[in-house]
N, C-alpha and C positions, 0 to 999 in steps of 0.2 A: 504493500500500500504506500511504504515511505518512497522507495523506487518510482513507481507511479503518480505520485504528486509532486515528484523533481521536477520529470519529463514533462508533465504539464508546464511548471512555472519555467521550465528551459523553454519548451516553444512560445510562449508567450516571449519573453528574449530574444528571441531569436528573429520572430516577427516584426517585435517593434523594431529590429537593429535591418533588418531588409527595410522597412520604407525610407530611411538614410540614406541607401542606395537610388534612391530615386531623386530623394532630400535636394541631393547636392548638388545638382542642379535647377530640378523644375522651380524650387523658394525662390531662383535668382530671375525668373523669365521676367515678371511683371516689372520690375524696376531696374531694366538693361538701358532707358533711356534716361533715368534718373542717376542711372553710373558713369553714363557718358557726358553729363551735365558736370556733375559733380568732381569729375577728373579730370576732364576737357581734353576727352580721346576721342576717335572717331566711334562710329556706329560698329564697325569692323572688331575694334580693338575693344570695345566694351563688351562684344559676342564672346571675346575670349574666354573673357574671366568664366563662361560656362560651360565653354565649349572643353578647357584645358584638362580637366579634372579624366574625361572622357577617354581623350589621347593616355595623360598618364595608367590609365587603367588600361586600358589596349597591351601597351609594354610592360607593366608592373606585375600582370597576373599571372603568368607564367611563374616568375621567378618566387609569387607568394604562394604557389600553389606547390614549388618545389619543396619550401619552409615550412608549410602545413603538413608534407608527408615526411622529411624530419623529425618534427617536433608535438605533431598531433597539430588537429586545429583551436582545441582552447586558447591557447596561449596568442596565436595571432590576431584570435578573435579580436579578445578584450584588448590585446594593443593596438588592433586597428582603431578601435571605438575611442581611443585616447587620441590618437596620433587624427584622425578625423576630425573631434573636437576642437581641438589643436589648429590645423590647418582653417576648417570653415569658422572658425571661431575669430580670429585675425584678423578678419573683416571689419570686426568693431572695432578696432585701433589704427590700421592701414587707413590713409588717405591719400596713397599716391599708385601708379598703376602698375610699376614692376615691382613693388614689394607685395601688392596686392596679387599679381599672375603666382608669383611663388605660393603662396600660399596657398592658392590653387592646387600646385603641383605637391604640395603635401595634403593635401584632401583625397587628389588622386588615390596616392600611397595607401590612406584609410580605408578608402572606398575600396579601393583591389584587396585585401586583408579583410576585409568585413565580407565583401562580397562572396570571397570563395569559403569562407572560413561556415560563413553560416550554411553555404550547400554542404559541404562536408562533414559539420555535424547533425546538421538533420539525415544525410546518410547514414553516420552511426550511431547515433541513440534511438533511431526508429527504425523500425522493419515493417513489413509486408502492409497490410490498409493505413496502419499510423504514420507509417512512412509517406505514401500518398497524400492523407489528410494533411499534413505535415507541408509537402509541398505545396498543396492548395493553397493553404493557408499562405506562406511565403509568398506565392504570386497573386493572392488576394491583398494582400499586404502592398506589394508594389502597385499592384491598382490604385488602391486608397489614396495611398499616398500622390501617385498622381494627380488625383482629383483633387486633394485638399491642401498640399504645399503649396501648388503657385496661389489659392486663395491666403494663406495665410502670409505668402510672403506681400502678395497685394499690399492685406491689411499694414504689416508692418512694415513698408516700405512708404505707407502712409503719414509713420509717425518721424523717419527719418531714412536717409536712402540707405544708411551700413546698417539699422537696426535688423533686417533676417539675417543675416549676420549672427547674430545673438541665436538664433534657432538652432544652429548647431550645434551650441554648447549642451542640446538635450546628449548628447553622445558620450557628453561626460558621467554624468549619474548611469546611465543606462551601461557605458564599461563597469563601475564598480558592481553594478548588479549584475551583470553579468560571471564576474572575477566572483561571486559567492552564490551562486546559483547553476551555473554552467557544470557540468561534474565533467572529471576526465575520462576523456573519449579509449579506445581500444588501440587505435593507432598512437593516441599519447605516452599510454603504459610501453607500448612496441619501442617505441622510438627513446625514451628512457631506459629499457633494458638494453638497447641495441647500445647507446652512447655510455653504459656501464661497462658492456661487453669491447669497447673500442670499438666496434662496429660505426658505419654510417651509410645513409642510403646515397644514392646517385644525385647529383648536382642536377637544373633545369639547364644543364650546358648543352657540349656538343654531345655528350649522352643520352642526356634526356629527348634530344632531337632524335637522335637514332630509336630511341623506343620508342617514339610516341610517331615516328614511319613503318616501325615493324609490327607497331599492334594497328593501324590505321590498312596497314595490309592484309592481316588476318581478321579481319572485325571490318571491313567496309563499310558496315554500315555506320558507325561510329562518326566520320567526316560527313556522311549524309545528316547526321543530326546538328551538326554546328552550322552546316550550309542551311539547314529548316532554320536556326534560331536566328541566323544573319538576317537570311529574308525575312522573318518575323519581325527581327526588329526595326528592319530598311521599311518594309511597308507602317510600322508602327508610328515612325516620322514622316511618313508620307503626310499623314492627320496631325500631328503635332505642328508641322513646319508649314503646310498648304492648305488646311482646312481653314485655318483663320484669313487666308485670302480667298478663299471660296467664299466664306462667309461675310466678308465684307462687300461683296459683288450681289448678295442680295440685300444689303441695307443693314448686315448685322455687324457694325463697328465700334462699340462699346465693349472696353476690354475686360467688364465684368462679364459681363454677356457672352462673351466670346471663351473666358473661361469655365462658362457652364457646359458648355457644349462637349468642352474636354472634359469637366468634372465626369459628365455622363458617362461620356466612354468609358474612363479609368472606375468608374461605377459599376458599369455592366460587364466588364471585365473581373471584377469584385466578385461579383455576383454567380458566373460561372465560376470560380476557380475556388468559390468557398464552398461550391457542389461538388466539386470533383473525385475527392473519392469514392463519391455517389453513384454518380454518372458511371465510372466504371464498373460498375457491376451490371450494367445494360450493355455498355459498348465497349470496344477494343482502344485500348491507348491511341491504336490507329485509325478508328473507325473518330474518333471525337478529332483530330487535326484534320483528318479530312475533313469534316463538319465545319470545322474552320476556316477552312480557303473557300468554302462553298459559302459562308456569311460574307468571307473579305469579298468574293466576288460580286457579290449580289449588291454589298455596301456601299462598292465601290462605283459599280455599274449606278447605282441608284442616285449617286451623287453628283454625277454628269447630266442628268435628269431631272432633279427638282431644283425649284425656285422659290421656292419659299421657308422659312423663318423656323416655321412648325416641318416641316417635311426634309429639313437639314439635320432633326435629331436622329431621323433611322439610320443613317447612313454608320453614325460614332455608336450608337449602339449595338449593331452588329458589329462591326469591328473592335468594337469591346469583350464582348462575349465573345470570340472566336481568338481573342490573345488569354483569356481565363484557360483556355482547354489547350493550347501551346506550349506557353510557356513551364506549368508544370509537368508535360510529358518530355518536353526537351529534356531536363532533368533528372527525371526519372528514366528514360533512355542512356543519359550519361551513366547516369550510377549501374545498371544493368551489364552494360556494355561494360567500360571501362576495368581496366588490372584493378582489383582489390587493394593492391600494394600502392597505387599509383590515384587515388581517388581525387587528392592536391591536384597532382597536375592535370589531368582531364576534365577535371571541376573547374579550374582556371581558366579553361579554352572557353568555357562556356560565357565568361567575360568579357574575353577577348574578342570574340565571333559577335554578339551582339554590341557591345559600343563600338566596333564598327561598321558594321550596319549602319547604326546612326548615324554616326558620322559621314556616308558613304551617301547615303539615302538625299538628303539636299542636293547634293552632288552629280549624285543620277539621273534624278527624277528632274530636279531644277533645269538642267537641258533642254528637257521639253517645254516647258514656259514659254520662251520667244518666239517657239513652232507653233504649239499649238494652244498656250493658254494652260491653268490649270485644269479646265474639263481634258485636257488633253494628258494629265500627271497621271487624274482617278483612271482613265479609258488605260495607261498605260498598268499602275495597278494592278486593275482588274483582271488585266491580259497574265500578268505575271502570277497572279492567285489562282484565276481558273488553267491557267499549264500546268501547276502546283498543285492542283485538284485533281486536274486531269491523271497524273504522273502518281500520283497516292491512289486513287482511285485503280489503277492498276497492280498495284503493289501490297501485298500486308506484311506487317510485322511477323513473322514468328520464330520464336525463338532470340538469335541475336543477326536477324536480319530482316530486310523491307520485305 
């Protein structure tokens, strides 16, 4: 019973330390023109300060994921949560703009170390349906958080432009709870006997490259799961980046307003992903992502189509609910697939493959802008979701392949 009412108050920790992940940048959208005011940078250079944290996690998580399977993930956990506070926290004191980017690049740091650390012990403190609910819950969590940080940084960006700034310092109480609540993981006991015995595991070097080509070889399907979570998350910023100029093209230009729209998404996103281990017990891990490109398509098609105010909300809500049933099976695919031994680093990719995505997804999509407009981003989209549907639609998981 005492076992069992750990695991609870750990996933509760663990949850709240996933919407941090999302934290770190959405608090900062609402008041990127109030940073560029206030430092007297360009529109460009005040994108940074959100954009940066992203990059750093890109590179960073590999190498934290290599430390994880070292030293177990407790320990990175909670000093991520420090070293997080830390960085977005230096906001309130920073008034100029390269001491401010740095600090960024130590938020980075926190975020790749929180990030992977909380996949890796929901790996091992939970197994078979708690495991699932587990993940739900995490990607329910980033939902939320979506929806509710750019409203909160709104708010506080109202009373002064560094004040969300201050929101990060939630990261600090949340480590010390963490640091007394978290219990040592299986791989932490491992890797203290191993560093008793002089033993050590392989470095995220030119070693770790070499194993993680030889299991990418025997396990194919494995790289098909980071390429699902890339495009998950490139079409994910499809709507974060283009929908608010969609929605200014029918008259919807109030950036409270405009945040509702996204609150919904990251809503219905909520919503499926806190059914999910439900859901599966009707359908196939692979039968619900399919279900998913089948919303993204219909969302997206739908959105090239309507012109109005009220008929702009189906579009974020299907694409909300179709990233609930995603992004937990990415995860749960990783953990399936991936070496036992090697949980850190295959946990880490899963980092790395979706913020770049992001980052990537502006980039891609933005292209078509000058051709065709953004009904021309959703048309493209949609084309990339239903191939993706199409392509799953042919394929099932079983066992440890499509």
């Amino acid at each position: 019973m005492a076992a069992a009412t750990q695991l609870r108050r750990s996933l509760w920790v663990l949850v709240a330390a996933a919407t941090l992940t999302v934290m770190a940048g959405a608090i900062l959208g609402p008041i990127v023109p109030q940073i560029q005011r206030e430092l007297g940078v360009s529109g460009s250079a005040a994108g940074l300060i959100i954009t940066t944290h992203g990059g750093v996690i890109v590179l960073a998580s590999p190498l934290v994921g290599s430390l994880v399977d070292r030293i177990g993930p407790r320990r990175p956990f909670v000093g991520g949560l420090l070293v997080y506070a830390l960085g977005g926290g230096a906001g309130l004191v920073v008034d100029s703009f390269y001491p401010l980017l740095a600090s960024r690049v130590v938020l980075g740091l926190g975020t790749a170390a929180v990030y992977t650390s909380v996949t890796v012990l929901i790996y091992e403190l939970y197994e078979g349906q708690a495991m699932e609910r587990a993940l739900g819950y995490r990607s329910s969590a980033n939902s939320a958080g979506a929806a509710v940080w750019p409203l909160i940084g709104g708010a506080a960006g109202a009373l002064a432009w560094n004040a969300p700034f201050g929101v990060y310092l939630v990261a600090l109480p949340l480590g010390i709870l963490a640091a007394a609540t978290i219990p040592e993981t299986r791989s932490s006991s491992e890797a203290d006997d191993a560093t008793a015995d002089g033993r050590e595991r392989a470095d995220e070097g030119p070693g770790g490259v070499v194993v993680a080509l030889a299991v990418f070889r025997d396990r194919p399907t494995l790289p098909l799961v980071y390429l699902l979570y890339f495009g998950a998350n490139a079409l994910l910023y499809v709507i974060v980046v283009f929908y608010p100029q969609f929605l200014a093209g029918i008259g919807v230009t109030s950036s409270f307003d405009i945040s509702l729209y996204l609150a919904a998404n990251g809503a219905a996103g909520g919503l499926s992903a806190i059914a999910y281990d439900r859901l599966l017990r009707y359908a196939s891990r692979s039968t619900l992502v399919f279900t998913a490109f089948i919303l993204w398509t219909a969302g997206f098609g739908i959105a090239t189509a309507v012109g109005t105010a009220i008929g702009a909300v189906l579009p974020v809500l299907l694409f909300g609910l179709g990233i609930g049933l995603v992004f937990p099976s990415t995860f749960a695919w990783v953990e399936a697939f991936a070496p036992s031994d090697r949980q850190g680093q295959f946990s880490s990719y899963i980092a790395s493959f979706g913020y770049t995505g992001q980052f990537l997804s502006p980039v891609l999509f933005g292209a078509i802008v000058p051709i065709a407009g953004v009904d021309g981003v959703f048309v493209a989209a949609a084309a990339v979701a239903g191939i993706t549907a199409a392509a799953l639609g042919t394929h099932r998981f079983t066992g440890s392949s499509f």
